[in-house]
Backbone bond lengths (Angstrom), bond angles and torsions (degrees), N, CA, C in turn:
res aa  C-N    CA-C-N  psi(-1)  N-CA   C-N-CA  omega(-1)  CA-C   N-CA-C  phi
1 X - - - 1.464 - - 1.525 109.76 -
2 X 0.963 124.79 128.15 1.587 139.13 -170.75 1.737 102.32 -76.89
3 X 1.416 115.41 106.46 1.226 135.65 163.26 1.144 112.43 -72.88
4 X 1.560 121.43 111.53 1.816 103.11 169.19 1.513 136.14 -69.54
5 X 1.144 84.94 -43.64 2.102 114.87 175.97 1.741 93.49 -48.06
6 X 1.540 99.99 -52.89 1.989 88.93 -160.17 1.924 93.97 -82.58
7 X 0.862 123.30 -17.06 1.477 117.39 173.38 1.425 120.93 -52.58
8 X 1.680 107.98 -48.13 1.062 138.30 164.85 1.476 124.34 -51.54
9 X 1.306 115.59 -46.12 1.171 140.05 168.82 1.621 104.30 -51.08
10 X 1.473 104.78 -78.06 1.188 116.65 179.68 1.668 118.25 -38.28
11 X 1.691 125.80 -44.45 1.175 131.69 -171.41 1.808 100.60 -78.11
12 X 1.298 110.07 -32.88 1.742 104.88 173.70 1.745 109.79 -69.30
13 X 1.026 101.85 -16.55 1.585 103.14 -165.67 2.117 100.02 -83.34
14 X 1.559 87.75 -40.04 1.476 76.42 -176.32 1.866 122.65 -75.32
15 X 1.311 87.93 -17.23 1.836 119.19 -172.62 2.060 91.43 -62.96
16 X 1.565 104.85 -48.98 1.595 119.79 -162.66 1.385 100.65 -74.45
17 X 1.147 107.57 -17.86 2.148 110.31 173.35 1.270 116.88 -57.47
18 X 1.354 111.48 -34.23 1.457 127.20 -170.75 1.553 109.02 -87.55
19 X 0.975 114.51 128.85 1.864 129.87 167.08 1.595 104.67 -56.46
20 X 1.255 107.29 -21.10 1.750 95.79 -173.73 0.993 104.81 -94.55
21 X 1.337 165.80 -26.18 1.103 151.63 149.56 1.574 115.28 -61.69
22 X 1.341 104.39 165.09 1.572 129.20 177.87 1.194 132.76 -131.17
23 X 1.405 139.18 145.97 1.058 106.74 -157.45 1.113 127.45 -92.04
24 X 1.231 119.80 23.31 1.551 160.74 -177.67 1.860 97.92 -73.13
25 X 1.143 90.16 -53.27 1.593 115.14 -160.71 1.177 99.56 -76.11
26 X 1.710 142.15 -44.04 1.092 137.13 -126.34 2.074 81.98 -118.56
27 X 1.057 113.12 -33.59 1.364 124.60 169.33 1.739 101.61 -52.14
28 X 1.243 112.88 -52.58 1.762 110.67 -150.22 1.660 87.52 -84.10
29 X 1.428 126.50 -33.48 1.719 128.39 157.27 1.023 92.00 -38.68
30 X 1.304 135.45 -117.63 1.292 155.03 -139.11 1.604 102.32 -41.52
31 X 1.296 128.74 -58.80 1.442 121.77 160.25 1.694 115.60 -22.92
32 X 1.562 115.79 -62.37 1.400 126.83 -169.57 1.646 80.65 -65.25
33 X 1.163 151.62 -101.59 1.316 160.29 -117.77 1.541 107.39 -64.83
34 X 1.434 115.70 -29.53 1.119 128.26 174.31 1.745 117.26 -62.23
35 X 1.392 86.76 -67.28 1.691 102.38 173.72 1.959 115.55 -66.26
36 X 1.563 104.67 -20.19 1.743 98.45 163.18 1.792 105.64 -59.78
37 X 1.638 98.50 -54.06 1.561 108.60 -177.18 1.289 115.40 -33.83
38 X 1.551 127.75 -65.02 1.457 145.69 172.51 1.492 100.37 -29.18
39 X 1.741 111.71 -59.56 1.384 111.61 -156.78 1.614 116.88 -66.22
40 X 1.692 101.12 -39.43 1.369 101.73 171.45 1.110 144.08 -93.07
41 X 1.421 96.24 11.53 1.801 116.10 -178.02 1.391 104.84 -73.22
42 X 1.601 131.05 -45.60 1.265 126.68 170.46 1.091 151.02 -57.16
43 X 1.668 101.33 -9.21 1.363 123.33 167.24 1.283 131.91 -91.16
44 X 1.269 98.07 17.18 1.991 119.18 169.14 1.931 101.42 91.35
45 X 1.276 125.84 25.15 0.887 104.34 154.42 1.022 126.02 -118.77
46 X 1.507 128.87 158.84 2.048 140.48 -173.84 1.418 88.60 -50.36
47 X 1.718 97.40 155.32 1.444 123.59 152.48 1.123 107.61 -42.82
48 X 1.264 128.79 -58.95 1.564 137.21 -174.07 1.859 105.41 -54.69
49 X 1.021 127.62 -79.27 1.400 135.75 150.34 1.442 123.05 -4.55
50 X 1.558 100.53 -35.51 1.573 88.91 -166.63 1.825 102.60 -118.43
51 X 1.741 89.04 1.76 1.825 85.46 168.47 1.331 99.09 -88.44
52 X 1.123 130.87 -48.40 1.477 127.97 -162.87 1.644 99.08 -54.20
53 X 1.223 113.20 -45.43 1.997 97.65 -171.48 1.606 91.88 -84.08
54 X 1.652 151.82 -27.56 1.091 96.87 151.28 0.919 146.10 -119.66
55 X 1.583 112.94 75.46 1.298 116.37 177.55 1.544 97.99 -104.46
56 X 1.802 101.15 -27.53 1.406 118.35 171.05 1.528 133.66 -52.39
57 X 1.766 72.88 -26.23 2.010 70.01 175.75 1.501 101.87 -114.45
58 X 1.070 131.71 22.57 1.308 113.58 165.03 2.023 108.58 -108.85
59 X 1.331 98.86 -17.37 1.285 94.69 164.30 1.530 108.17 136.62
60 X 1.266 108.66 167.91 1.818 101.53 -173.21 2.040 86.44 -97.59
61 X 1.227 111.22 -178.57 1.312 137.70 -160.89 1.375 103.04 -51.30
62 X 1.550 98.64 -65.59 1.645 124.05 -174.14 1.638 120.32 -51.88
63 X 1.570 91.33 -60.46 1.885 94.31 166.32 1.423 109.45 -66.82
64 X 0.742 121.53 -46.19 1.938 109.77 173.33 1.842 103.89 -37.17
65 X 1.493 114.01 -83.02 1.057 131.76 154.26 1.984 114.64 22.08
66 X 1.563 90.34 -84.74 1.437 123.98 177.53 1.595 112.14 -67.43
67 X 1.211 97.29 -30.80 2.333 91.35 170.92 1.613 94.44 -77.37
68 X 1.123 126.18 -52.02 1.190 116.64 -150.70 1.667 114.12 -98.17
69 X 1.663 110.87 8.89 1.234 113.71 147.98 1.525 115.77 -79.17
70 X 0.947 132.72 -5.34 1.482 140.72 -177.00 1.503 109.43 -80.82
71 X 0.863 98.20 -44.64 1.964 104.50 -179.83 1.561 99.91 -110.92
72 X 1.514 148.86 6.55 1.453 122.64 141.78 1.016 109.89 -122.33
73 X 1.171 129.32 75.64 1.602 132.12 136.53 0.835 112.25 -45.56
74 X 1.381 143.38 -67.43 1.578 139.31 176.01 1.486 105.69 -46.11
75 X 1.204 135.63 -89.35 1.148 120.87 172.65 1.957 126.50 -16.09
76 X 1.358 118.65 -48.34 1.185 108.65 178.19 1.426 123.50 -92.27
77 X 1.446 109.06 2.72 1.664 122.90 151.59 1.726 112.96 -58.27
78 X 1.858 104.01 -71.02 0.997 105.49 -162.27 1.936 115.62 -66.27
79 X 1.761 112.16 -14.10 1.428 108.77 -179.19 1.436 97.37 -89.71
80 X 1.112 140.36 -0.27 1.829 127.81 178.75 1.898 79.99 -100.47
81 X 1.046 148.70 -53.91 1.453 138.40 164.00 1.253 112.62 -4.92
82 X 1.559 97.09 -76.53 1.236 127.18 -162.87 1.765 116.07 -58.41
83 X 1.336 106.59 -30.19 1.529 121.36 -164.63 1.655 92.10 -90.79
84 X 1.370 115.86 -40.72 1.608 122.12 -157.70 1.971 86.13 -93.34
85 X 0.588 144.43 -49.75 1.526 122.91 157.30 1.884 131.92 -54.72
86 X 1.340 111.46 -24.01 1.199 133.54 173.32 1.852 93.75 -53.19
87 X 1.543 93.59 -74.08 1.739 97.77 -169.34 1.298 112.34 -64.23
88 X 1.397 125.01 -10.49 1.474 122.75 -179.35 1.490 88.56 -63.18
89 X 1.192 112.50 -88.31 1.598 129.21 154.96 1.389 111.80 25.55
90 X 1.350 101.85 -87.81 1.379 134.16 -175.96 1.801 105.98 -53.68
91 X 1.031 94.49 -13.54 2.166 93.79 -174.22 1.510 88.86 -104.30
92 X 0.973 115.53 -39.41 1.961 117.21 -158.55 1.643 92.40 -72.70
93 X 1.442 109.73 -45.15 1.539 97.27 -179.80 1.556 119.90 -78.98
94 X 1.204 101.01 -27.85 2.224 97.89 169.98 1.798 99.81 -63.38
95 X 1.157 119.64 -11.23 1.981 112.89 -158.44 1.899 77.87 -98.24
96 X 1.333 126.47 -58.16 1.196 141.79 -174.48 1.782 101.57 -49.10
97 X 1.387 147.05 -84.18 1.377 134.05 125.60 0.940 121.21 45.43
98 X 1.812 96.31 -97.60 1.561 92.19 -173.32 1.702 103.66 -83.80
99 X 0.896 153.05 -13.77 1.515 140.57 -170.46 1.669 84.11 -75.19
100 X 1.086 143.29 -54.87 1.778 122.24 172.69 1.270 132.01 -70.94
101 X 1.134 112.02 -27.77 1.783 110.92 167.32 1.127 97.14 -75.22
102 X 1.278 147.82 -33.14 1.353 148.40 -147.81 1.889 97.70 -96.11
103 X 1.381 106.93 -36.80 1.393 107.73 178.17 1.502 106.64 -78.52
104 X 1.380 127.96 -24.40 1.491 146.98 -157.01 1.389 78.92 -65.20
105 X 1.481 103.99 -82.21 1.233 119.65 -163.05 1.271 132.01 -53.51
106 X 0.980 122.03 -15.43 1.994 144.30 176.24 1.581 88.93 -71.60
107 X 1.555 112.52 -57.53 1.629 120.32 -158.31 1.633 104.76 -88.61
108 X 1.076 120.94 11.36 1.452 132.74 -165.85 1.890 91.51 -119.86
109 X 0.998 115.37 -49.69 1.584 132.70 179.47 1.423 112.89 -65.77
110 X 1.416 109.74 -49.49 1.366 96.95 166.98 1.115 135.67 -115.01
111 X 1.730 124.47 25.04 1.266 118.15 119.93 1.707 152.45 -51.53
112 X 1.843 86.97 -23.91 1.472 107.68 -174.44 1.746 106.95 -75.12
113 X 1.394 98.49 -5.70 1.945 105.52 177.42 1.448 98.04 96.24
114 X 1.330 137.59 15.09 1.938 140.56 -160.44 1.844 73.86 -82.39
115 X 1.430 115.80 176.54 1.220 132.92 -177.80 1.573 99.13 -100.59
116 X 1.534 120.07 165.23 1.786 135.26 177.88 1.861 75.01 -39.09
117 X 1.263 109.05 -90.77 1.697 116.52 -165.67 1.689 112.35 -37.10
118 X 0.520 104.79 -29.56 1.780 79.86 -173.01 1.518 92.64 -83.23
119 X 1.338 121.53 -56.59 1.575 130.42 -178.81 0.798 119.29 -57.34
120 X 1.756 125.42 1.91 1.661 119.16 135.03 1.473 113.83 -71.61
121 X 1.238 101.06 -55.85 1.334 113.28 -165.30 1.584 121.42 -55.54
122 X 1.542 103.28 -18.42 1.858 110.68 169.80 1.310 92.90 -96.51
123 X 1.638 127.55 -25.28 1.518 91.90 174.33 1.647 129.53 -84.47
124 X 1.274 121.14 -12.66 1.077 146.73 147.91 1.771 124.36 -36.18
125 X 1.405 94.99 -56.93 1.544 107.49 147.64 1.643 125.61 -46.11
126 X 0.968 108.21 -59.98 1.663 132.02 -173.94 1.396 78.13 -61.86
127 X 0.911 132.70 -69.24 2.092 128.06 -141.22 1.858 78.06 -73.68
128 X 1.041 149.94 -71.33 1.148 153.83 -116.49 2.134 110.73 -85.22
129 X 1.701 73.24 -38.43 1.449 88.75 166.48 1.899 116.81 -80.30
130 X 1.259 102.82 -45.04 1.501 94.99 -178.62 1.677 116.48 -50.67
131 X 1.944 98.12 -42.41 1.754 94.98 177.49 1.436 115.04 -63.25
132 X 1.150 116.40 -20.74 1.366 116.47 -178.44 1.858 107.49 -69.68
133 X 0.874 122.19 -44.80 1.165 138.55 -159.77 1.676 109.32 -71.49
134 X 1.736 99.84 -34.38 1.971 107.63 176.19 1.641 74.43 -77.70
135 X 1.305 143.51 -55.15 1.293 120.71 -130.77 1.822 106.77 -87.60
136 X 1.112 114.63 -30.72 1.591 119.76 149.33 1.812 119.43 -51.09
137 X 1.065 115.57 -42.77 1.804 107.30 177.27 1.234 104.26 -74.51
138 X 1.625 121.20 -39.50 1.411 120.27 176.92 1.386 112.83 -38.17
139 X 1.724 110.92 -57.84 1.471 118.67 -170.80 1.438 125.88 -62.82
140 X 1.551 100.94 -29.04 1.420 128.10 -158.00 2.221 83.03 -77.35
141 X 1.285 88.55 -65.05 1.571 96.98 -168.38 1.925 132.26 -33.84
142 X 1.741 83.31 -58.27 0.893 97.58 -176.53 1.805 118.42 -103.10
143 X 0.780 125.10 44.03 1.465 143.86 132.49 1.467 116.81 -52.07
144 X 1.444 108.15 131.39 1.800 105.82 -175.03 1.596 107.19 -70.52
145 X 1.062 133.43 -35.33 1.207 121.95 160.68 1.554 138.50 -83.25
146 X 1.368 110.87 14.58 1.321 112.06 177.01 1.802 115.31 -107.72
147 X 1.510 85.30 158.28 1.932 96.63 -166.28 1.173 76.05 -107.01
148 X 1.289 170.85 94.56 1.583 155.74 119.05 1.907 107.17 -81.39
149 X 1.085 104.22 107.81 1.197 118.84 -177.31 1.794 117.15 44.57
150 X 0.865 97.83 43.77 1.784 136.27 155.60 1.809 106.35 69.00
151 X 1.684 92.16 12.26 1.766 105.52 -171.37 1.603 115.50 -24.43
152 X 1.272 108.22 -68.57 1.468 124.70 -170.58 1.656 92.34 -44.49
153 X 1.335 127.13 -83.67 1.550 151.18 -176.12 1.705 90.23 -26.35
154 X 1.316 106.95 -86.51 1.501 98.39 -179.81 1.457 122.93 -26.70
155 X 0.964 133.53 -53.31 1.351 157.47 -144.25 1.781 120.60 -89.31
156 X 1.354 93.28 -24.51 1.612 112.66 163.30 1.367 128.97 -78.38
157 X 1.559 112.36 8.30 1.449 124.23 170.55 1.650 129.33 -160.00
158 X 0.842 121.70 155.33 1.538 120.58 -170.39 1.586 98.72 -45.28
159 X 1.020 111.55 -54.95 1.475 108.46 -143.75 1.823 91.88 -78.22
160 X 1.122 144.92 -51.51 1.242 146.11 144.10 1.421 116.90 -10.80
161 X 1.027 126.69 -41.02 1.850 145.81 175.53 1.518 101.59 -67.08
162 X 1.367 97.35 -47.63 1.908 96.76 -160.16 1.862 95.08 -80.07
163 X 1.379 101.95 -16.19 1.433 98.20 -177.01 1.666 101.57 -83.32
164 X 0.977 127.19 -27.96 1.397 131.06 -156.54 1.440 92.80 -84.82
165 X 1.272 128.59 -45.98 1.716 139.69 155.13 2.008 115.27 -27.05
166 X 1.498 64.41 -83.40 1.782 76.81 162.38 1.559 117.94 -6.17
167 X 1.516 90.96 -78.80 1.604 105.73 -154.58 1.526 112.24 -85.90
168 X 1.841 115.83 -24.60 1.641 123.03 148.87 1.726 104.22 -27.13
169 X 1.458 94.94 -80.42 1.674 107.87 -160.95 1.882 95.16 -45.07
170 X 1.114 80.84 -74.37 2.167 95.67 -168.03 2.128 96.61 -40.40
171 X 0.688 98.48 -15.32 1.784 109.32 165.98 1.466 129.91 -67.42
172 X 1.426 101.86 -75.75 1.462 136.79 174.15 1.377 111.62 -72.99
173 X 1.646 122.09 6.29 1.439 125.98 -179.43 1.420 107.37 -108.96
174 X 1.981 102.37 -38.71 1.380 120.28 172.32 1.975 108.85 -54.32
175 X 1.189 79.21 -57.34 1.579 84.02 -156.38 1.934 107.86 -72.15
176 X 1.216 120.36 -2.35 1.061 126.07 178.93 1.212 102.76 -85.16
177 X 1.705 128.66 -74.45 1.283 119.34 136.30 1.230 135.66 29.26
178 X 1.700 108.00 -85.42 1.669 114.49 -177.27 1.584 95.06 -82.63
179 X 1.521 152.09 -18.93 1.415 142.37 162.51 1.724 105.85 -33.90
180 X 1.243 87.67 -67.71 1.906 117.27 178.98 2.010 100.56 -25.88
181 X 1.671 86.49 -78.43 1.224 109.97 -162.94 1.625 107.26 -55.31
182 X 1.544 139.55 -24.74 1.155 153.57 -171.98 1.896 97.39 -91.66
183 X 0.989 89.56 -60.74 1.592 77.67 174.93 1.439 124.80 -72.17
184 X 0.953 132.26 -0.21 1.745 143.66 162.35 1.391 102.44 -74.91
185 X 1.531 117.63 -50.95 1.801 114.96 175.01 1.433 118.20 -60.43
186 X 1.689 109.51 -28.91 1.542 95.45 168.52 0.936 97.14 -63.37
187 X 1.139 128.25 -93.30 1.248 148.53 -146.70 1.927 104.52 -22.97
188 X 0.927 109.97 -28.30 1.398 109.91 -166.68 1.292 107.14 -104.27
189 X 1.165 128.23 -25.72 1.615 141.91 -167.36 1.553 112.88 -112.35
190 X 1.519 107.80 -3.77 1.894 110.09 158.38 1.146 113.16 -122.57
191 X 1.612 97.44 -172.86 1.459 95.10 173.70 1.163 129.89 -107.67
192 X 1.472 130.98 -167.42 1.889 96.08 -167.78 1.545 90.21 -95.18
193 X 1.126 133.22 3.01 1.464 135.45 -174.53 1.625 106.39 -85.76
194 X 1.371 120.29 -37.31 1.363 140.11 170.09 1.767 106.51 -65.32
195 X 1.090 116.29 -40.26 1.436 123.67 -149.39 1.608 82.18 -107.14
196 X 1.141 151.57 -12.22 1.619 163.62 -150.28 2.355 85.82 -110.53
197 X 1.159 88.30 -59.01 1.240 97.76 -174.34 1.608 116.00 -59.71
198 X 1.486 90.54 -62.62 1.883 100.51 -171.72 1.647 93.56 -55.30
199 X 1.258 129.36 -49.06 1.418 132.62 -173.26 1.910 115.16 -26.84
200 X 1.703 87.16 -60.19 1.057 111.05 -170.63 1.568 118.11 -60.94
201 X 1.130 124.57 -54.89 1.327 152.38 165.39 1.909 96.54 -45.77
202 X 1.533 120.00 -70.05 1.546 119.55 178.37 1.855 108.55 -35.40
203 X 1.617 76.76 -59.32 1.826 92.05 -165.03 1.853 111.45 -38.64
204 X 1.557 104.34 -49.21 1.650 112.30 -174.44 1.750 103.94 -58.02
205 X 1.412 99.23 -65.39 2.038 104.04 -179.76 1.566 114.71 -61.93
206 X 1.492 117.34 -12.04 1.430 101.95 174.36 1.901 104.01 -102.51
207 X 0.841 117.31 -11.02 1.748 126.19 149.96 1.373 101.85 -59.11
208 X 1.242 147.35 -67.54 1.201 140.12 -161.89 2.137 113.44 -80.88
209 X 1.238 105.93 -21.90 1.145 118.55 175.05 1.946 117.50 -75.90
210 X 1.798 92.43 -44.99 1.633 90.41 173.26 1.192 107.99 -71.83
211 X 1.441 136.39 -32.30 1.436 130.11 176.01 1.175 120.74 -33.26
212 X 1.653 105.84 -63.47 1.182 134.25 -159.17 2.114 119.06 -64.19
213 X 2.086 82.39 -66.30 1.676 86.94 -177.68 1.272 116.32 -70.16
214 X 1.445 123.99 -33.51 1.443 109.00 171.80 1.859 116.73 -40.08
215 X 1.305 115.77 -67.02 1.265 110.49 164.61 1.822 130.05 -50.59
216 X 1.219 118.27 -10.92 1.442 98.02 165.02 1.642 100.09 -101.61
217 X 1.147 121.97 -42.84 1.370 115.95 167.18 1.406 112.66 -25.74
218 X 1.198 141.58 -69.67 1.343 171.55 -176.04 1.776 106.05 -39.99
219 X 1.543 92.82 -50.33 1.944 111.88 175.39 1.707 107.76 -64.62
220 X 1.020 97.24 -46.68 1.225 106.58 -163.85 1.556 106.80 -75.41
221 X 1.361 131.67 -20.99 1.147 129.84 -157.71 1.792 87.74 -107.48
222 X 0.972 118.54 -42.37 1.737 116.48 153.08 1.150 121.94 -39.91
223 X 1.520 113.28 -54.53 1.632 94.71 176.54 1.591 111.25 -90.66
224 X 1.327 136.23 25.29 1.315 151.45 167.94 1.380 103.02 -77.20
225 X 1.421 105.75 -61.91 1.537 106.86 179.49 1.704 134.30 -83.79
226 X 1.237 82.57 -19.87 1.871 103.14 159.73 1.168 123.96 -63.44
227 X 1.959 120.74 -30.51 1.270 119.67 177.19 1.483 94.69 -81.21
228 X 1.279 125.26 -47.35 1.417 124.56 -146.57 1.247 92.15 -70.24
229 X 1.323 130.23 -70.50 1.700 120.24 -155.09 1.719 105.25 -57.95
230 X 1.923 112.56 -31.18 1.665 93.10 176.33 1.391 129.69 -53.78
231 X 1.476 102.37 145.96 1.473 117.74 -157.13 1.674 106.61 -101.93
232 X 1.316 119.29 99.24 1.725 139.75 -170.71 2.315 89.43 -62.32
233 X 1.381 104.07 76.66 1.676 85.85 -174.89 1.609 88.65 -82.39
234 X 1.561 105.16 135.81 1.281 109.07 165.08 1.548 125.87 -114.90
């Protein structure tokens, strides 16, 4: 059975994939497409019938697309800005993360009586899991159809941006912070023969770890933006 609302839905959603529109833009569409609907519904044709011609006359995906890259350039400056500082963001706080869970866990390990080696090796764990964990909400978030902590919503306006800033920094200040503060408790609560050891042991798996997550981090944020900008032409 032909839903209009989710049809509608569906055609803003593919329109919102694209960097060239706004949602400014995709609003004042949907207004026009609405009121075509009204006009041609009275002339004996279906809901269904009378979205398809006007969706027809306002244009397929692509030419929409292409008018309205013409008049926001500014706009599609400041959202590739906005996205390419986002992931700066977004890396500084997974590195921020794990350098405190990762310290948590070293100082959590060798209180529990674990040896220098293992109490790298759970803190190593701890750091490995926390980056994992920014780099899963990242994915989760910013998906064009996902509500995960209201990313998308925020993100459709200045003032949403400066909030999304906001809470990066007020983040990446915390967790730098408790890095600090975790590594002062080793330091004070082993020995330097213990801490000589765990060092050693960290130093090799976090060589093999920066290698590694930077590059899937990196994949993943490629195909983040590869889904989002593709264009659903229907």
């Amino acid at each position: 059975m032909f839903d209009l609302n989710e049809e509608i839905t569906k055609w803003r959603t593919s329109l919102a994939e694209s960097e060239k529109c706004g949602k400014a833009d995709i609003d004042e569409l949907e207004t026009h497409l609405r009121e075509e609907i009204e006009h041609l519904t009275p002339s004996g044709l279906s809901q269904q019938e009378a979205f398809i011609v006007a969706k027809g006359r306002l244009g397929d995906t692509g030419s929409l697309e292409n008018e309205f890259a013409k008049v926001n350039g500014r706009y599609i400056l400041t959202n590739r800005l906005f996205w390419m500082t986002a992931g700066a963001f977004a890396y500084l706080l997974a590195t921020c993360l794990a350098g405190a869970s990762g310290n948590a866990g070293a100082f959590i390990g060798g209180q529990a009586g674990l040896g220098a080696y293992s109490a790298a090796v759970v803190g190593i764990a701890a750091g490995a899991l926390g980056y994992g964990v920014v780099l899963l909400l990242a994915c989760l978030a910013c998906r064009p159809d996902s509500k995960v902590l209201r990313f998308n919503l925020l993100a459709g306006g200045l003032k949403g941006k400066v909030v999304i800033f906001t809470y990066l920094v007020a983040a990446v200040l915390v967790l730098g912070g408790a890095t600090v503060l975790f590594s002062m408790l080793i330091v004070r609560t082993m020995s330097p023969d213990d801490i000589g050891r765990m060092s050693l042991v960290s130093g090799y798996l976090r060589l093999a770890l920066r290698i590694l997550l930077p590059v899937v981090l990196m994949a993943a944020l490629i195909k983040l933006r590869l889904s989002h900008f593709r264009v659903v032409r229907r």
